[in-house]
N, C-alpha and C positions, 0 to 999 in steps of 0.2 A: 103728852108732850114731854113730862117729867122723864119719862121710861123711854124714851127716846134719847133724851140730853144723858141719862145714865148710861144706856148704854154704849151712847160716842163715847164718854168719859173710860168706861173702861175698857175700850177699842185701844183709844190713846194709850194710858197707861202699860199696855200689855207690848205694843208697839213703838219705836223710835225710829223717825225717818232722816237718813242719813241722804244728803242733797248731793253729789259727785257727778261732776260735770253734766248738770243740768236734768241727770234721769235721779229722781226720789227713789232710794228705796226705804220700804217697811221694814225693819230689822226687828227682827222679835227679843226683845229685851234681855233674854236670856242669851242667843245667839252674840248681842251686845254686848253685851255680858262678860262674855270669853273673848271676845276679839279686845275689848278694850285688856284683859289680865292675860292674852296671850296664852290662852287657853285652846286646845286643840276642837277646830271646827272641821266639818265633813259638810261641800257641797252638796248635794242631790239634785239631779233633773227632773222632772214631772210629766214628760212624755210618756212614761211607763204606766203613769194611771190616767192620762188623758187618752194617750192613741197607742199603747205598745202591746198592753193586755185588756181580756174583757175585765168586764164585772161578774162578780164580788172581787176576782183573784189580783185584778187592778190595786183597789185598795187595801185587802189584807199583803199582798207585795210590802206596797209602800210603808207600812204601820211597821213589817217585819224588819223591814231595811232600817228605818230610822234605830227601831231595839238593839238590830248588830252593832249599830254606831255609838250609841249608848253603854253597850255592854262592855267596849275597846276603852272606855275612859274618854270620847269624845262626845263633840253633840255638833248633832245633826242639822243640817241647815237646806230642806228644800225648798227646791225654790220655783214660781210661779205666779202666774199673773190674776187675779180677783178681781172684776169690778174694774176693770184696769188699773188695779195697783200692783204693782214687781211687790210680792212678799219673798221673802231671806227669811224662811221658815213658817209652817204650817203648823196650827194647830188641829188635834184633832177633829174636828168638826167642819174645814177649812179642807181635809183630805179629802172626807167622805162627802163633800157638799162637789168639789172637782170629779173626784170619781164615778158621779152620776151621772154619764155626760149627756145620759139624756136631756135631763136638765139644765147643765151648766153649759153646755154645747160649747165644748172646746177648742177654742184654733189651735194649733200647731207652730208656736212660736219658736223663731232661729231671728238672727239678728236682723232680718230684713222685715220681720213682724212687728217685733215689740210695738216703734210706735204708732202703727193700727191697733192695735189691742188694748192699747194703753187710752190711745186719742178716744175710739169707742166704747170706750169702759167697758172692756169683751171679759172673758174667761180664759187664759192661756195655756197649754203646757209647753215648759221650755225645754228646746233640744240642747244637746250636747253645746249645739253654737250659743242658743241663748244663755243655758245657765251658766257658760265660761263668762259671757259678757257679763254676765250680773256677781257672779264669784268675784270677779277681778276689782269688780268698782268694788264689793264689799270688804274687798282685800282678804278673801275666805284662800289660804295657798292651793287647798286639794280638793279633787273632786271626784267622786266614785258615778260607775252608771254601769251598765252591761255592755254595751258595746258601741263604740264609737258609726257614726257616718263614713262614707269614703266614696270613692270612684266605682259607680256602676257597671255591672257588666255589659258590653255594647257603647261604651262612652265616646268611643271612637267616630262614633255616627252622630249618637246623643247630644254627648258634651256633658252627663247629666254626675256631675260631683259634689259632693254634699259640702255644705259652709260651714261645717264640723274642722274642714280640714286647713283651711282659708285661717277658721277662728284661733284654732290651734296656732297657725302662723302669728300670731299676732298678740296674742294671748299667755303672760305669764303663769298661767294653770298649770298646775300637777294634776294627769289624768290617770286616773287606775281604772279600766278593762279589761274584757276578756278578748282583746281585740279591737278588730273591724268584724262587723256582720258578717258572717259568714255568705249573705248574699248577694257582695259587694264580689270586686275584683281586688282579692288581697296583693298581689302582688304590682299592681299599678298603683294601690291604696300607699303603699310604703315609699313607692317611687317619690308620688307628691306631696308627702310628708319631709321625705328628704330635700324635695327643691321649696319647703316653706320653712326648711332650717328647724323642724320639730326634734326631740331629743325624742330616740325610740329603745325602750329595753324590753327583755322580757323579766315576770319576777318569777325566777326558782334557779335553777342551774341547767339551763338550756339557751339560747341563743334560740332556739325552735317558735317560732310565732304562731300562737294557735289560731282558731277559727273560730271561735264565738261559741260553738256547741259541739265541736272537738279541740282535741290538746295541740292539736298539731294541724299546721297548716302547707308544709312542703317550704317554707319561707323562713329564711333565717335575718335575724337582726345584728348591728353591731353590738351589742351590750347585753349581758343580761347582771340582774341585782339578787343576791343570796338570801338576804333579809331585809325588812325593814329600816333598820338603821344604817345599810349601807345605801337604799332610797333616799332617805332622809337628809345625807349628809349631800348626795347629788343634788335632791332637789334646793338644801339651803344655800351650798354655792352656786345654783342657777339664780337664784334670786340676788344672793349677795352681788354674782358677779350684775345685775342690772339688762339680763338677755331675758326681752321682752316674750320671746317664742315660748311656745307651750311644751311640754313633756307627756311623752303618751308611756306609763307601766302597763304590758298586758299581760294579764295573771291565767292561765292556764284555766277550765273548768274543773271541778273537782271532779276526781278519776268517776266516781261512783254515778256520778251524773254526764259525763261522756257521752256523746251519741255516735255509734259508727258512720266512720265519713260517708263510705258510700250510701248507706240507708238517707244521710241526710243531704247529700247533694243531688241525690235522686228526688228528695223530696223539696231541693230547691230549683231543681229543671222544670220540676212538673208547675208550682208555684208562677214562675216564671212566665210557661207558654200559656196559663190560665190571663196572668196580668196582660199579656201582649193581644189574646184574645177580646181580653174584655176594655181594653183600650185604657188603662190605668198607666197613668206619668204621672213625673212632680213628687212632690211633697206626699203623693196618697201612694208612692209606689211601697214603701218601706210598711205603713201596717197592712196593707194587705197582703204582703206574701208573708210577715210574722203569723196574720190571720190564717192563712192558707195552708203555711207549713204546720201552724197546730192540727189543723186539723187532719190533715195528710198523715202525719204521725201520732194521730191519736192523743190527742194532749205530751206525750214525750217532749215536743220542742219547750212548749211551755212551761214543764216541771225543771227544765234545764236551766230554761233563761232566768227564771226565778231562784234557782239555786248559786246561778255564776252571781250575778245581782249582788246578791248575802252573801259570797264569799268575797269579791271587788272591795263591798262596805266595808266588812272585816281589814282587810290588808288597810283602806286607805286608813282606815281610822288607826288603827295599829303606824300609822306611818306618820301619821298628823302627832300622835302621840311622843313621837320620838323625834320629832323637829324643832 
């Protein structure tokens, strides 16, 4: 009973739950820490080790990503559901206990989940939608992840548009990806970002909007940002000026890890008429063609999305720094 009361005791400790309109979250002290001294924090999502990659590469992902964030002069704040508690940062133990999902059997949390996951005292990982909801109450400004949600290809029939893009509407977050998935419909994707009034740039010196696992998408944006600090100073006047809408930065992948388009849109048709076959909708459509195009290209996709990931963390943290 003692070794029980000890270890609440150091649960709490380690922990501070911040109550914001009625959702508790867990804020890991240290994450506390920096927001209360206005210290540069970096959201993270947990999709990426619940349902985006397998295992081991799931979790060593996420351990590497938090490092990038670490090594910019920020810290890292993923985020995800436990037991049904919203944690605002992970301890190590806490990654690899989610990362097994044999075990931990994950839902697939966006804001229309949480409180199921929460009520059930489930195991969550949050998508781009949920961890903007949870950043925003935590007052975390930026947010890194690979690649945003968007409008399906065939949506036309479907309707089927991801709450990534809804949340963005709504949602004072600064987003840094590589995009929209490249297995979405990018150019319908930017349409309904523009009627949810999202701020869209690209970051380097191109206007050019890439695809998720190449540079380039055929899609041009209003804006693009040279540096860091010209980010930073956009995203502080968004906030100062009180425009609730979200900001999408999408960062190019790095040359080196580039996939040629057609190799990979080849390998997202094929992906595709496998899902339509085997009757996959919903929430299950997005890991299973990640799952498909791995393997279609031979682990390629995967070394890519893992490398854009760590390059996204780098820039946001680099931007968080400078704000």
């Amino acid at each position: 009973m003692r070794r029980i009361q000890a270890l609440r005791l150091v649960v709490q400790t380690k922990s501070v739950i911040l109550n914001k309109r009625k959702l508790s979250l867990h804020v890991k002290e240290e994450i506390k820490h920096a927001l209360e001294k206005k210290q540069p924090v970096v959201a993270l999502e947990s999709t990426i080790i619940t349902h985006g990659m397998p295992f081991p590469q799931n979790i060593e992902c996420a351990k590497q990503v938090e490092d990038v964030v670490r090594q910019q002069g920020a810290v890292p704040a993923t985020i995800a559901i436990i037991n049904g508690k919203v944690e605002v940062g992970l301890t190590e133990d806490e990654i690899n206990i989610l990362g097994d999902t044999k075990t931990s059997v994950p839902i697939k949390a966006s804001r229309r989940d949480i409180s199921y996951v929460v009520s059930t005292k489930s195991n969550g990982g949050t998508t781009v939608s949920g961890t903007l909801l949870v950043a925003n109450k935590a007052r975390i400004p930026i947010f890194a992840t690979g690649g945003i949600g968007g409008v399906h290809r065939g949506s036309e029939t479907t309707f089927d548009i991801s709450a990534d893009l809804t949340e963005l509407g709504r949602t004072g977050v600064a987003v840094v990806s590589s995009g929209v998935k490249s297995i979405l419909d990018i150019p319908k994707t930017l349409e309904y970002l523009e009627t949810q009034g999202v701020f869209v740039a690209t970051f380097g010196e191109s206007n050019e909007f890439p695809a998720f696992y190449s540079r380039k998408s055929g899609c041009q944006v209003p804006y693009f940002t040279e540096n860091v600090d010209v980010a930073a100073r956009i995203i502080k006047t968004h906030r100062e000026l009180g425009v609730q809408s979200g900001m999408l930065f999408a960062v190019p992948i790095p040359e080196e890890y580039a996939l040629d388009s057609i190799v990979i849109n080849e390998a997202i048709e094929e992906a595709l008429s496998e899902a339509k076959h085997d009757g996959i909708k919903g929430k299950n459509i997005t890991p299973y063609l990640l799952s498909k195009i791995a393997l279609i290209t031979e682990g390629q996709s995967l070394q890519s999305n893992i490398a854009l990931i760590k390059n996204n963390a780098k820039v946001a943290a680099s931007i968080a720094v400078a704000l």
